[in-house]
Residue frames as qw, qx, qy, qz and C-alpha x, y, z in Angstrom:
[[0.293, 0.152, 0.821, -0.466, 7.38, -26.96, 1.61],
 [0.005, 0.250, 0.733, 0.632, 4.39, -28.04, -0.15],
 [0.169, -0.119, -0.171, -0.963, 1.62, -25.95, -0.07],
 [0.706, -0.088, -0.528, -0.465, -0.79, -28.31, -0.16],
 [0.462, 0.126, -0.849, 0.224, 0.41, -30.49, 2.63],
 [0.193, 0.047, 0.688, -0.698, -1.90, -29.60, 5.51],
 [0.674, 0.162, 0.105, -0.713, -4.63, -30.76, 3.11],
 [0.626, 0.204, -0.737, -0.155, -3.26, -34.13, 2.45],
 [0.865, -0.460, -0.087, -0.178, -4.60, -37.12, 5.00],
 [0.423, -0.674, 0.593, -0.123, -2.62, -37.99, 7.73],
 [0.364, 0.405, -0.813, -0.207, -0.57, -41.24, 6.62],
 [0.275, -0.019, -0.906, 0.323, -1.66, -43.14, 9.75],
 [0.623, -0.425, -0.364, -0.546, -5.40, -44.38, 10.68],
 [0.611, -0.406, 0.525, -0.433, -6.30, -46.15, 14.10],
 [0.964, 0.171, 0.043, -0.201, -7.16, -49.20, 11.99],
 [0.810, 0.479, -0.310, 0.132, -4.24, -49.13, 10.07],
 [0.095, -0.647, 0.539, -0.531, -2.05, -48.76, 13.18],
 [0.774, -0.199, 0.500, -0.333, -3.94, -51.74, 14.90],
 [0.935, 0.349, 0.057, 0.002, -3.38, -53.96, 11.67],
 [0.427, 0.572, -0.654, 0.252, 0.61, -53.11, 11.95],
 [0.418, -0.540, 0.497, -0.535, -0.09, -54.31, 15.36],
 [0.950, 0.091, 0.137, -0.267, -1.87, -57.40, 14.46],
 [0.921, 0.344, -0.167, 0.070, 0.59, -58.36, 12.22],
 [0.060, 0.675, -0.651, 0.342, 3.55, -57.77, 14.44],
 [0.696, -0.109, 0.596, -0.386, 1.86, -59.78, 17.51],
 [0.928, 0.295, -0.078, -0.213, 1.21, -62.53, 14.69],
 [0.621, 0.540, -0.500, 0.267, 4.83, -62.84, 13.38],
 [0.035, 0.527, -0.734, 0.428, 6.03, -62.89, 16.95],
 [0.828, -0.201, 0.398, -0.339, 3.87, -65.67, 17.93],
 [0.926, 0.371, 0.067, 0.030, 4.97, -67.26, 15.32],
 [0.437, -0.749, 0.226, 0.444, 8.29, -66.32, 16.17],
 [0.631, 0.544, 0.374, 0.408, 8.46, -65.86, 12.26],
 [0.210, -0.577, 0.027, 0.788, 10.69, -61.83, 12.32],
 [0.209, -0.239, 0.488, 0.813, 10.94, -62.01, 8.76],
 [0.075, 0.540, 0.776, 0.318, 7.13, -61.59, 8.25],
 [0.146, -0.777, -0.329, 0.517, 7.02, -58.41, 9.86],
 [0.386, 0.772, 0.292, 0.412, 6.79, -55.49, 7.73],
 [0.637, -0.441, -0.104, 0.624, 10.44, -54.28, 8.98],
 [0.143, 0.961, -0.158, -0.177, 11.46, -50.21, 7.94],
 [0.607, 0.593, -0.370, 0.377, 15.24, -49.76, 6.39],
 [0.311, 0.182, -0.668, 0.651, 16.72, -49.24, 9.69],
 [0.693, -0.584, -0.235, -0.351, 14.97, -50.20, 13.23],
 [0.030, 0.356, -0.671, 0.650, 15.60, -49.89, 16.72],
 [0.842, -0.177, -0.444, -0.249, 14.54, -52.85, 18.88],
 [0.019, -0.519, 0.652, -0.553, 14.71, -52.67, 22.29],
 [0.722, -0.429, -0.464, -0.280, 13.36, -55.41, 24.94],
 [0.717, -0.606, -0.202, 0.279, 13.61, -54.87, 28.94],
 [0.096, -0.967, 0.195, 0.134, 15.72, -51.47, 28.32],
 [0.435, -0.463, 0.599, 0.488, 18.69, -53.51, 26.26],
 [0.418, 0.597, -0.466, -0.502, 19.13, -52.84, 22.56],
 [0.559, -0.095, 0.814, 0.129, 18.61, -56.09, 20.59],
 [0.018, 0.137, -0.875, -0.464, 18.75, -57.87, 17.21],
 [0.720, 0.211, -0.138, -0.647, 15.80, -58.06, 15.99],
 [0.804, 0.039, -0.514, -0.297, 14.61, -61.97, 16.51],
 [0.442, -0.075, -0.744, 0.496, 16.71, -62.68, 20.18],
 [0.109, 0.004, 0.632, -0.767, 14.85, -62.49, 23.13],
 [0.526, 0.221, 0.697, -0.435, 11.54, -63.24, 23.31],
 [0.629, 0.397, -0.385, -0.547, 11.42, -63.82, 19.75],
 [0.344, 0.216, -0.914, 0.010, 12.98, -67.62, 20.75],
 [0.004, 0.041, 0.892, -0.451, 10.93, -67.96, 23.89],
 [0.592, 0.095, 0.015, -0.800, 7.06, -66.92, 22.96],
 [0.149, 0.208, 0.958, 0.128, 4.77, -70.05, 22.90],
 [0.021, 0.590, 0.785, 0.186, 1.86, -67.95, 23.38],
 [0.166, -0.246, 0.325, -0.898, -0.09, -64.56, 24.34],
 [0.074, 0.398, 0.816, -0.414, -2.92, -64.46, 26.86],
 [0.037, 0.666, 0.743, 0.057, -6.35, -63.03, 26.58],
 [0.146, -0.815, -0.300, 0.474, -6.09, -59.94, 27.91],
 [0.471, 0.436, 0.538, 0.546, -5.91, -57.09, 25.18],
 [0.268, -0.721, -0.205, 0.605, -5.19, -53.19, 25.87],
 [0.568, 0.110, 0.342, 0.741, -4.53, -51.26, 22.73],
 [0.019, -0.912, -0.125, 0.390, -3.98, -47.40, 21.81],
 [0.617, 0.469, 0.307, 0.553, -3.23, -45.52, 19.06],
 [0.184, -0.763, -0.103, 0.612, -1.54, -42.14, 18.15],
 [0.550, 0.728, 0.403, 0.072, -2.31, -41.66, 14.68],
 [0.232, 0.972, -0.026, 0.002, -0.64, -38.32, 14.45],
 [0.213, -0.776, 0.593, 0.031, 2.79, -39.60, 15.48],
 [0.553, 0.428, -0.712, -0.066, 2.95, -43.19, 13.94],
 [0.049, 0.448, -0.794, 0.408, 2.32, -44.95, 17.37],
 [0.824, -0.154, -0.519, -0.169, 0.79, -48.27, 18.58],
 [0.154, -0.557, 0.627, -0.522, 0.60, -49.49, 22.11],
 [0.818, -0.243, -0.227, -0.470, -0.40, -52.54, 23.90],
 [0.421, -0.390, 0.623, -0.532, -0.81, -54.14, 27.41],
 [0.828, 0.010, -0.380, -0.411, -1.38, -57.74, 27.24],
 [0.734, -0.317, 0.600, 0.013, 0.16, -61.35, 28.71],
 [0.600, 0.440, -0.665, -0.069, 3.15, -63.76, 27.06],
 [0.962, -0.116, 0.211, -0.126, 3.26, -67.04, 27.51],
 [0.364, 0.550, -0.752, 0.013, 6.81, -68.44, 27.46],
 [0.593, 0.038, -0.778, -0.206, 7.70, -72.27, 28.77],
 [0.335, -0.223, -0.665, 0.630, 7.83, -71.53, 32.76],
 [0.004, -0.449, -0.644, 0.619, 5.72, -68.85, 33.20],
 [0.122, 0.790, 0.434, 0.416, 2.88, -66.35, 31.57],
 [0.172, -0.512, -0.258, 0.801, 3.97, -62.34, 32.69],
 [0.206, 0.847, 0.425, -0.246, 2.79, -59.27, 31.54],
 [0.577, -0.155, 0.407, 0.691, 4.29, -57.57, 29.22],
 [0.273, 0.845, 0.097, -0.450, 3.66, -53.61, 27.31],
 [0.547, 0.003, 0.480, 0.686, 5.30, -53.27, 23.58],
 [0.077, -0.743, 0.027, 0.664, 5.69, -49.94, 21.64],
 [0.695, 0.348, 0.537, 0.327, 5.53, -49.43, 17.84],
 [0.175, 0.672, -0.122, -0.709, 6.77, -46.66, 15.94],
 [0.559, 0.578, 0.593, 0.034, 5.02, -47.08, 12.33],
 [0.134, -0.290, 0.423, 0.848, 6.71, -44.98, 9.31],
 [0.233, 0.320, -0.253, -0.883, 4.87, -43.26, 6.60],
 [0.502, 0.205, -0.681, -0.492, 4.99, -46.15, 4.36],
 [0.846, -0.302, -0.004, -0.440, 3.14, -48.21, 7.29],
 [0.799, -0.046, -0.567, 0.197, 6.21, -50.32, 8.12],
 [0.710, -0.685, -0.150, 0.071, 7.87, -50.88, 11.78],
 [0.396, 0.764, -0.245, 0.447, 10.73, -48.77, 12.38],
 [0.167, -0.502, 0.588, -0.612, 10.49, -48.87, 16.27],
 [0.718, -0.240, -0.653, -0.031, 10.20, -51.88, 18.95],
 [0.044, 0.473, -0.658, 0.585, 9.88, -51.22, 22.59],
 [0.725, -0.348, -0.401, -0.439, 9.17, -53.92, 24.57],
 [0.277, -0.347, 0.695, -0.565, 8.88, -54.63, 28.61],
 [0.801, -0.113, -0.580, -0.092, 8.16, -58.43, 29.87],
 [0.384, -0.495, 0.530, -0.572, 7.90, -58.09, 33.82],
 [0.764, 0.024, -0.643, 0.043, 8.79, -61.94, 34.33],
 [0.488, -0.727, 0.219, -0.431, 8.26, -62.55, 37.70],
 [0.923, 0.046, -0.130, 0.358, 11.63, -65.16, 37.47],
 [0.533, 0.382, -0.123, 0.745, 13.23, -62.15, 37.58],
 [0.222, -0.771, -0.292, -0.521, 11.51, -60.27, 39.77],
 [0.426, 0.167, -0.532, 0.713, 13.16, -58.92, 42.69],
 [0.463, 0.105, 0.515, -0.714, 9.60, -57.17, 44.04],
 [0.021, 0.229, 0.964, 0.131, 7.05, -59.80, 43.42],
 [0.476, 0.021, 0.206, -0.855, 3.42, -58.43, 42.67],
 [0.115, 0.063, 0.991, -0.027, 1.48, -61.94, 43.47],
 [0.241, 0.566, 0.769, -0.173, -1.58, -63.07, 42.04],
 [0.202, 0.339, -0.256, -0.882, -2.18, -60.78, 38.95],
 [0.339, 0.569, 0.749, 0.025, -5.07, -60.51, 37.31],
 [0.160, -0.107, 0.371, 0.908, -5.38, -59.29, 33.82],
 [0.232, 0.634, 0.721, -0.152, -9.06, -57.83, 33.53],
 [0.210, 0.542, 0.526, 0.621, -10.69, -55.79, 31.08],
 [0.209, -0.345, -0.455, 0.794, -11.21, -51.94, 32.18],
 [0.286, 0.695, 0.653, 0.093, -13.91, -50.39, 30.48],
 [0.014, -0.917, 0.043, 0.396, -12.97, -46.88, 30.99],
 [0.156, -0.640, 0.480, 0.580, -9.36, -47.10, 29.18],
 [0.319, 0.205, 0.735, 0.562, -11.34, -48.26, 25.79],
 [0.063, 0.800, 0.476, -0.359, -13.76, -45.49, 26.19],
 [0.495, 0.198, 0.197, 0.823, -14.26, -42.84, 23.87],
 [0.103, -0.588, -0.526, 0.606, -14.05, -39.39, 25.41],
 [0.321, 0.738, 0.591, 0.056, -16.32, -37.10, 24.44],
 [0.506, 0.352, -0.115, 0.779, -14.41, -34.26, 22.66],
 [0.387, -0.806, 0.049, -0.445, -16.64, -31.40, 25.68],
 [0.718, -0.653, 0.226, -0.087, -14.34, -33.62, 27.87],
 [0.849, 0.168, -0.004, 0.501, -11.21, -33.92, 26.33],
 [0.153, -0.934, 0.128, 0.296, -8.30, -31.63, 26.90],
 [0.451, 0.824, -0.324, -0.113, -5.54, -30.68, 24.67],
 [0.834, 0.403, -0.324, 0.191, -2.48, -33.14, 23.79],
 [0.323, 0.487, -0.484, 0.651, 0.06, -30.92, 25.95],
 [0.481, -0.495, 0.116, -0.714, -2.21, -30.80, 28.65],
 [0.959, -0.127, -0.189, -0.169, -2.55, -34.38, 28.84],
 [0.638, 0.571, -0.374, 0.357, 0.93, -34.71, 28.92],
 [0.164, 0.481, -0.481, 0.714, 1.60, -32.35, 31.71],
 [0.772, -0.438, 0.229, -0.400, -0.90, -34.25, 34.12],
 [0.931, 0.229, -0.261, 0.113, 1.09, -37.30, 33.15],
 [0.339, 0.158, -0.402, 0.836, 4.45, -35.49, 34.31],
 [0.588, -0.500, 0.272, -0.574, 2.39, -33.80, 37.14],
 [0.923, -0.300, 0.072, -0.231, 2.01, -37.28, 38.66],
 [0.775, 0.221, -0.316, 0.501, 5.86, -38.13, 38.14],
 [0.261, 0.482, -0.258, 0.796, 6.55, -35.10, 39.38],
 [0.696, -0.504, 0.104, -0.501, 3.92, -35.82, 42.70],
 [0.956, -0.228, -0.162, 0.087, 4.98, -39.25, 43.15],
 [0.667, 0.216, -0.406, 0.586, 9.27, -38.14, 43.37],
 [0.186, 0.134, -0.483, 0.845, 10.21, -37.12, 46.70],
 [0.422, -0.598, -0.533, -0.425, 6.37, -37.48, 47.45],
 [0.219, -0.075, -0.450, 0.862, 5.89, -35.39, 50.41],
 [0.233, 0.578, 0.723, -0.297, 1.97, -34.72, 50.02],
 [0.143, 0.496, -0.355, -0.779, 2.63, -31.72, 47.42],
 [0.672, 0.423, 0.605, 0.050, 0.26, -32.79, 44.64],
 [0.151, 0.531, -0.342, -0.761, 1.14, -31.32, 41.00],
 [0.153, -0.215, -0.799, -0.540, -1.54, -33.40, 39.00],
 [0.514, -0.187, 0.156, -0.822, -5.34, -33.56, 39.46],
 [0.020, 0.028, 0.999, 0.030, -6.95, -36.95, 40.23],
 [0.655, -0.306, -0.210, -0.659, -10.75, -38.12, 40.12],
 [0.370, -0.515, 0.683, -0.363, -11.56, -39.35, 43.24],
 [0.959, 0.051, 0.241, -0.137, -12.76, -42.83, 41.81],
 [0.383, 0.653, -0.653, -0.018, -8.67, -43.08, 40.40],
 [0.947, -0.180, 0.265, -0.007, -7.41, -46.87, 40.32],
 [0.265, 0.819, -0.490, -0.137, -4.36, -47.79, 39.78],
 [0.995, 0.090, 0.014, -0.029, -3.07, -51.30, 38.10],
 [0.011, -0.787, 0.602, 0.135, 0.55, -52.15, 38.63],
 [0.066, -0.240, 0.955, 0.159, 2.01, -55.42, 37.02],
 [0.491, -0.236, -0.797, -0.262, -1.32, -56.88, 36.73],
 [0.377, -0.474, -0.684, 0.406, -2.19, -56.00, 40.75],
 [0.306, -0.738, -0.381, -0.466, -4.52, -53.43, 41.76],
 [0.381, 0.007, -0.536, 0.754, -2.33, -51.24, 44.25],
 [0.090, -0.221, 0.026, -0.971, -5.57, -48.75, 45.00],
 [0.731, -0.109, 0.033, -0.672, -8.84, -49.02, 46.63],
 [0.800, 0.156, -0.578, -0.040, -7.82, -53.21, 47.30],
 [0.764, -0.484, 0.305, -0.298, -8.55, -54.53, 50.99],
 [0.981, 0.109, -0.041, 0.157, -6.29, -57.70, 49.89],
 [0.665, 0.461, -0.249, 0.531, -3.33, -56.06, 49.11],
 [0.110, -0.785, 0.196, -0.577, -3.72, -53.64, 51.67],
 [0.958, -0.171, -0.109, -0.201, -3.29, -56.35, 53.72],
 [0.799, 0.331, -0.064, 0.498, 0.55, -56.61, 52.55],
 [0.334, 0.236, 0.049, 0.911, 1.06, -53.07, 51.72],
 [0.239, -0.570, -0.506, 0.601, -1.18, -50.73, 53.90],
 [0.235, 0.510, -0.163, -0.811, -1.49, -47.66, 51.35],
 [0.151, -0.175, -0.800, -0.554, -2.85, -50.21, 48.92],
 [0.058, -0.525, -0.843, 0.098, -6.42, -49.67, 50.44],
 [0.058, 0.697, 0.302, -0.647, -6.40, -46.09, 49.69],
 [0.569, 0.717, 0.384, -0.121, -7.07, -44.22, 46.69],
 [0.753, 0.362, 0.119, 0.536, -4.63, -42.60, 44.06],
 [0.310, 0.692, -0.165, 0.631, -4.64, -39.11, 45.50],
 [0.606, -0.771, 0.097, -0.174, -5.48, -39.97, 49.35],
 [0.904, -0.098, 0.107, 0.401, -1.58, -42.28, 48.88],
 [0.424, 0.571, -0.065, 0.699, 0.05, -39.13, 47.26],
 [0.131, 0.794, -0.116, 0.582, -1.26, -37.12, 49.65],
 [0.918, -0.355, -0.146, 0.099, -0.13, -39.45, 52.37],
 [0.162, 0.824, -0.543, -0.010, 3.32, -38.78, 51.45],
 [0.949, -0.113, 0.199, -0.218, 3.63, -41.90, 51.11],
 [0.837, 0.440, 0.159, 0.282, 6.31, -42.56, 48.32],
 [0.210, -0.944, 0.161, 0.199, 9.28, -40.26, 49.82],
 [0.659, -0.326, 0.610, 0.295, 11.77, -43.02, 48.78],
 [0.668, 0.399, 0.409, 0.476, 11.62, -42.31, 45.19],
 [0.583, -0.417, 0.177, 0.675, 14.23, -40.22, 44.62],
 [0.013, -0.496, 0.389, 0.776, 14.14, -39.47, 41.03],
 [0.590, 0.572, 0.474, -0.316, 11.74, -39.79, 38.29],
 [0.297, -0.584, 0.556, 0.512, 14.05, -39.75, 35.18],
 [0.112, -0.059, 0.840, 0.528, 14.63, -39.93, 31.46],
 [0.357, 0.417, 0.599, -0.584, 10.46, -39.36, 31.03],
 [0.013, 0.216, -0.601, -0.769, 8.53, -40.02, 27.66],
 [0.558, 0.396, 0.597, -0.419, 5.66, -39.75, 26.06],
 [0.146, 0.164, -0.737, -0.639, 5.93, -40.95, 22.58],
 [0.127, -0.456, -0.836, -0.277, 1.75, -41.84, 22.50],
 [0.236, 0.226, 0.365, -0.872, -0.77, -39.67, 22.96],
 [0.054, -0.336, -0.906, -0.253, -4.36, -41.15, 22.22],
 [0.224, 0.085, 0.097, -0.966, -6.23, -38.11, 22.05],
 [0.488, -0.175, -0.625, -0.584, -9.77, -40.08, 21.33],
 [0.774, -0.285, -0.559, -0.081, -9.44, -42.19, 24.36],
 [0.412, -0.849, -0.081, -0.320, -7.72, -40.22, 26.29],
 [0.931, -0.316, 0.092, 0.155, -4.72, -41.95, 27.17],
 [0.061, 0.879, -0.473, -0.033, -1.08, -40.83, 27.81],
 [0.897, -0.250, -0.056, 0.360, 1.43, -44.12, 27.86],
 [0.069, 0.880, -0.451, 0.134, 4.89, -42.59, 29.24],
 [0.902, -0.102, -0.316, 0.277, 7.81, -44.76, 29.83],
 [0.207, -0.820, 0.356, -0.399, 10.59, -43.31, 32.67],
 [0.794, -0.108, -0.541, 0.256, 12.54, -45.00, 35.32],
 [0.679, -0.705, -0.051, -0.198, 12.13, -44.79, 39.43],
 [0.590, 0.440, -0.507, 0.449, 15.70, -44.23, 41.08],
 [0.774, -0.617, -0.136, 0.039, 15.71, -45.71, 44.63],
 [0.168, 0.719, -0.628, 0.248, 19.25, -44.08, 46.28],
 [0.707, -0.378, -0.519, -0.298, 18.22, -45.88, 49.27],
 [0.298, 0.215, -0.559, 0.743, 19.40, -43.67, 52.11],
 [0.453, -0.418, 0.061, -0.785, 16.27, -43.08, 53.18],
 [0.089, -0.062, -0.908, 0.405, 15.48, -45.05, 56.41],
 [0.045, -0.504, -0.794, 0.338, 12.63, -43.72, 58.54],
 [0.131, -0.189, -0.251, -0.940, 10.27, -40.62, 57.42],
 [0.244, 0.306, 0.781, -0.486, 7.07, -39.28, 58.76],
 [0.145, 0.648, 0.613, 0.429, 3.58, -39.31, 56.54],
 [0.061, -0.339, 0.058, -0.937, 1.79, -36.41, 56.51],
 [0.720, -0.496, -0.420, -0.243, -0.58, -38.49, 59.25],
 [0.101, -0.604, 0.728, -0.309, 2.60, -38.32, 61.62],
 [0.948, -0.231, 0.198, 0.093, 3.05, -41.91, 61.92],
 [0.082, -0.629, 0.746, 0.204, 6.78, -43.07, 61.08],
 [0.960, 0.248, 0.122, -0.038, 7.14, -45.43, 58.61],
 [0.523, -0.487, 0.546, 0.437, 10.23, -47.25, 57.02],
 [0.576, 0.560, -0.284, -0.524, 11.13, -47.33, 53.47],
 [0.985, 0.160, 0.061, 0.015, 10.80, -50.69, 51.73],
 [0.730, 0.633, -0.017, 0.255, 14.08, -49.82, 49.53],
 [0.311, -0.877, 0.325, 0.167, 17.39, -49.42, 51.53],
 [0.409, -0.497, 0.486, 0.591, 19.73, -49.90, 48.38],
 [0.136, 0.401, -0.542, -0.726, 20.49, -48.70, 45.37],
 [0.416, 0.198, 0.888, 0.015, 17.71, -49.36, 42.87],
 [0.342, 0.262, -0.327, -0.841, 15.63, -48.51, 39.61],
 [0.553, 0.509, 0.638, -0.167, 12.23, -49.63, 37.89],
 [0.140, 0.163, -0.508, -0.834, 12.08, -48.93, 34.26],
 [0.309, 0.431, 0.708, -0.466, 8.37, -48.48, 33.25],
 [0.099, -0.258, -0.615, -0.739, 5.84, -48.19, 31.16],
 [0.142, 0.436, 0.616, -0.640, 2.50, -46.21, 32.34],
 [0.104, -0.502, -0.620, -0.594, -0.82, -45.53, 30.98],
 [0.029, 0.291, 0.577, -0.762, -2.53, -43.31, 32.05],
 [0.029, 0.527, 0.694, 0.489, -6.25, -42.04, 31.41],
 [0.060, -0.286, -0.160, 0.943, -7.54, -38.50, 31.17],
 [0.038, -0.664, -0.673, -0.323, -11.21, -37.32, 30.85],
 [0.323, -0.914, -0.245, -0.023, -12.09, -33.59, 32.79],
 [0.049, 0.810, -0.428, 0.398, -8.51, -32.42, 33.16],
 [0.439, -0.675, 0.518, -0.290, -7.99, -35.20, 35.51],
 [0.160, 0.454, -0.875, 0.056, -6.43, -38.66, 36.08],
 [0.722, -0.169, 0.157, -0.652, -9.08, -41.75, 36.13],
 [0.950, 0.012, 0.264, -0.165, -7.52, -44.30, 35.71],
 [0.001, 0.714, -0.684, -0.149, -3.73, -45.78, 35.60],
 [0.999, 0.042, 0.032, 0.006, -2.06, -48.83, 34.34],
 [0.026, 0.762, -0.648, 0.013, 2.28, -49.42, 34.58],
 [0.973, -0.005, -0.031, 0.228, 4.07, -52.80, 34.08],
 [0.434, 0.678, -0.492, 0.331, 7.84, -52.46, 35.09],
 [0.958, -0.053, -0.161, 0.232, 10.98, -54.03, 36.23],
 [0.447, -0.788, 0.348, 0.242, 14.11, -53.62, 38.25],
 [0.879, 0.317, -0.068, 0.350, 17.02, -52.83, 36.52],
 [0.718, 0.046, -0.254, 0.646, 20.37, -51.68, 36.98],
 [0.116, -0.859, -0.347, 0.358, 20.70, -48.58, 39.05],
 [0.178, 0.762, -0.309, -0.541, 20.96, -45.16, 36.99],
 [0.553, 0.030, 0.676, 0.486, 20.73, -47.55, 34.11],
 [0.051, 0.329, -0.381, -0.862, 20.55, -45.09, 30.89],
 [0.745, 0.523, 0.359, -0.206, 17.62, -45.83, 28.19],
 [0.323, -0.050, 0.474, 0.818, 19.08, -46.57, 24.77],
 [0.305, 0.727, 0.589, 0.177, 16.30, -44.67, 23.58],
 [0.150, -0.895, 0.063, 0.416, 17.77, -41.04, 24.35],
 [0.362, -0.275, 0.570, 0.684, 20.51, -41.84, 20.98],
 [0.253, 0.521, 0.749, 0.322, 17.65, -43.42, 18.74],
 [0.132, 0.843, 0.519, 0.055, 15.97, -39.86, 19.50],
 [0.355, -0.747, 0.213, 0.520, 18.88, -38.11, 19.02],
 [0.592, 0.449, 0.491, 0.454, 19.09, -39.17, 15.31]]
């Protein structure tokens, strides 16, 4: 080992991490692959199926939208970002993953496009707005350690399965939480729909609200944005759907939405400032049930 090596800079800046970004997003508007600045070997995954670099939404991109979420993790090589694509029918939302080698090229691709053609739950009327908090930088008297972050992250996987009012994260009580582009928390509109959408992030946990998810599975955090505070984990929600009826912890009886076999594969952001949870974002789709991630080989290298 060299000696020296904990005094050499870290290969990977925020900037330079945003500028592999840029120029990815570029080339794929331009549905141009072979301008990307590609590693020897890459893994390229889109909607949880292994793919060829240039098929899938490399043919269908016309455009992106406005809306513009991005996080870095310097110390691991990683790039995130939450935006809108524009393909010929419709504009969805859509999260994509970079892993960034030494030598600044793209080695990793994970990307989720929550096309609501495909959608089997529909979250209507999204709106992709700017959140001030999850570009904030937190002051380091209010930051908490890397692992820490983590384990509120899993705390809240591990609250939401079999959710039975048992909390095992911490929330701030002003927590919002953005799914697909729709504001499921604190949101008289939706609540409208979906009753627990008009409550907050820990008054719905401790509701027991969310008994019907079964299993919280396959869980990663391959970004940690210690600056800003932000955990993105990706995982997938296994619905058995035997549950029927169940009571909250309000004793009313409610029914579960989900009475067969189902999965969400996700992508979640999450923001931490005080030890607690202030503020969530998640885009994800239904896919096969107990479908596998090919990422568990790739990180088996």
């Amino acid at each position: 080992m060299n000696p020296l090596e904990n005094a050499l800079p870290a290969p990977h800046t925020r900037a330079s991490l945003y500028a592999a970004l840029d120029s990815y997003l570029d080339a794929l508007r331009r549905r141009d692959p072979s301008a990307v600045r590609w590693a020897p070997r890459v893994y390229n995954t889109e909607n949880n199926v292994a793919l060829m670099v240039g098929d899938g939404l490399w043919g269908t991109i016309v455009d992106f939208g406005t809306y513009d979420l991005r996080f870095a993790d310097p110390a691991r090589g990683q790039v995130g970002w939450f935006g809108t694509v524009k393909e010929p029918l419709e504009e969805s939302a859509i999260t994509i993953r970079l892993g960034v080698d030494a030598e600044g090229r793209i080695e990793e691709v994970e990307t989720l496009v929550v096309r609501q053609s495909d959608s089997g739950i529909k979250f209507e009327n999204p709106r992709f707005e700017d959140k001030p908090i999850m570009n904030e930088i937190v002051p380091p008297e209010r930051r908490v350690p890397r692992e820490r972050m983590i384990s509120l992250a899993d705390g809240y996987f591990d609250t939401l399965q079999l959710n039975d009012g048992t909390l095992f994260t911490k929330f701030h009580p002003d927590c919002n939480r953005v799914e697909n582009g729709v504001q499921t928390t604190n949101n008289p509109e939706f609540a409208k729909f979906i009753p627990v959408a008009g409550l907050g992030c820990e008054a719905q946990f401790r509701l027991g609200n969310y008994r019907y998810d079964d299993r919280l599975r396959a869980r990663r955090y391959p970004l940690v944005d210690e600056e800003r505070g932000l955990v993105l984990a990706a995982a997938f929600i296994d619905h058995s759907g035997r549950l029927g009826e169940y009571r909250l912890t309000d004793g009313r009886v409610v029914n579960s939405p989900l009475r067969r076999p189902h999965t969400f594969y996700l992508f979640e952001l999450f923001k931490i400032q005080d030890g607690m949870i202030w503020q969530i974002e998640a885009n994800f789709i239904t896919v096969p049930y107990h479908m596998p991630s090919p990422w568990d080989a790739w990180q088996r290298r």
